[in-house]
C-alpha positions, -999 to +999 in steps of 0.1 A: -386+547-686-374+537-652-396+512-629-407+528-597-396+504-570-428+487-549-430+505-521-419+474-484-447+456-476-463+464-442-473+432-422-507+427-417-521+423-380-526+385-387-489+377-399-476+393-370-503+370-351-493+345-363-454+349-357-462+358-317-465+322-299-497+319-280-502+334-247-526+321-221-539+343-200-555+330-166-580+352-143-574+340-105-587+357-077-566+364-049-580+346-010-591+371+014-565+365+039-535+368+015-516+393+029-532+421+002-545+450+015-581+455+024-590+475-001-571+449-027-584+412-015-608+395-034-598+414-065-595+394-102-561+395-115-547+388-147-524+362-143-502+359-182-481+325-188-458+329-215-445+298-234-408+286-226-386+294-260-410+310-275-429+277-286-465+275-292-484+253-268-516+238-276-541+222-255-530+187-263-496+194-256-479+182-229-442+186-215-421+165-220-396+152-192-366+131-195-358+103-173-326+100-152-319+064-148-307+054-112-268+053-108-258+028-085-234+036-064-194+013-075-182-001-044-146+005-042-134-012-008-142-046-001-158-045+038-130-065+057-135-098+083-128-090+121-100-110+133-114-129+163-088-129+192-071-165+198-074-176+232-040-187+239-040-223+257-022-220+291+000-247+304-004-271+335+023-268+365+056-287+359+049-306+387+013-319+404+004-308+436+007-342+450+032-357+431+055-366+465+080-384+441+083-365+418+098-339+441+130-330+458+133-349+490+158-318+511+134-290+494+101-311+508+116-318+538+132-276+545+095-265+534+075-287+563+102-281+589+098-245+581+079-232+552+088-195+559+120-194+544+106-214+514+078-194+509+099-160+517+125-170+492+095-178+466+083-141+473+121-129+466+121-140+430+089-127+423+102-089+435+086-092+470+102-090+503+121-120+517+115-110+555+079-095+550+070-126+536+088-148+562+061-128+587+033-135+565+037-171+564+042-177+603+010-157+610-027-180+598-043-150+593-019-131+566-011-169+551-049-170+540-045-135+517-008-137+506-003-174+503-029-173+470-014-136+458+021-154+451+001-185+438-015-163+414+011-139+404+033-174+398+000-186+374-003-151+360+035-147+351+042-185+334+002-183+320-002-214+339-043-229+342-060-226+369-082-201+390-085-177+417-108-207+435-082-232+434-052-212+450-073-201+474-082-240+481-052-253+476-032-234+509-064-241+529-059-278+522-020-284+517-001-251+519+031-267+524+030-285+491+016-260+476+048-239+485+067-272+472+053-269+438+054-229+436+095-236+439+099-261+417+077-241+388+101-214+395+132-241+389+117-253+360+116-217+345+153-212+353+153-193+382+177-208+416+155-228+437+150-206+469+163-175+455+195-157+474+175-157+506+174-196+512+212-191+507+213-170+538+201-201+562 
């Protein structure tokens, strides 16, 4: 005689219990002013918080959290040194101010008989007028401004020491020597003493 197969087992309330993870429910209240409507503030709530992956949470459990270690960032470029300029040492005049001797005798003695055409012909080489120049020296006034502006230009152009102060001081003093050494600076760096306009005299 054939065996009756058992009829499937229906679970029980307290297997299926026990297969749900737990569930805690909260009651919160809501705060009078929260945006509810009247009739709906202060009104309990049910409030459910289901477990993350379906695990059972007891009250002893706690989460746990896993720690990131700082990462430091690799420094790829080395921070470079600024360069600090170099002051570039100027040079003295070729010849001193006073040095009588160590000049030439017919340019000293054209330059105090008349230091126009000197000091005109200086102007030439440096791209100024000859004539205008000429004017400027036979006039006090003029001398004062654009005796030291060829001075300078001269100091500027060779990088030659000195200071605005001193060429000022040294055509208030000795302009005629000053004019003496401005020519011979300008023979030293290979330009014709005078220029084309002493050649004109």
């Amino acid at each position: 005689m054939a065996s009756t197969p058992a009829p499937p087992s229906t679970p029980t309330p307290a297997s299926v219990s026990s297969a749900v993870p737990a569930v805690e429910t909260t009651t919160a209240i809501s705060p009078p002013d929260g945006g509810l409507p009247p009739e709906q503030q202060g009104e309990p709530g049910t409030i459910t918080v289901q477990p993350v992956d379906g695990e059972e949470m007891t009250g002893d459990a706690q989460p746990e959290f896993s720690e990131i270690p700082p990462v430091t960032p690799a420094i790829t470029e080395q921070p470079t040194a600024v360069e600090e300029p170099v002051e570039i040492p100027k040079q003295p005049w070729s010849h001193a101010l006073f040095g009588c001797f160590d000049m030439d005798t017919k340019l000293l003695g054209l330059t105090l008989c008349c230091p126009c055409i000197t000091f005109g012909a200086n102007a030439e080489l440096l791209g100024e007028d000859w004539m205008l120049y000429c004017l400027f020296c036979m006039l006090p006034g003029p001398m004062c401004y654009f005796g030291p502006y060829i001075r300078n230009k001269i100091r500027t152009t060779f990088e030659i020491e000195g200071s605005d102060k001193d060429d000022v001081l040294s055509y208030l003093l000795c302009p005629c020597l000053a004019i003496v050494q401005e020519t011979q600076q300008l023979k030293s760096a290979g330009m014709k003493p005078g220029g084309d306009a002493m050649n004109r005299s």
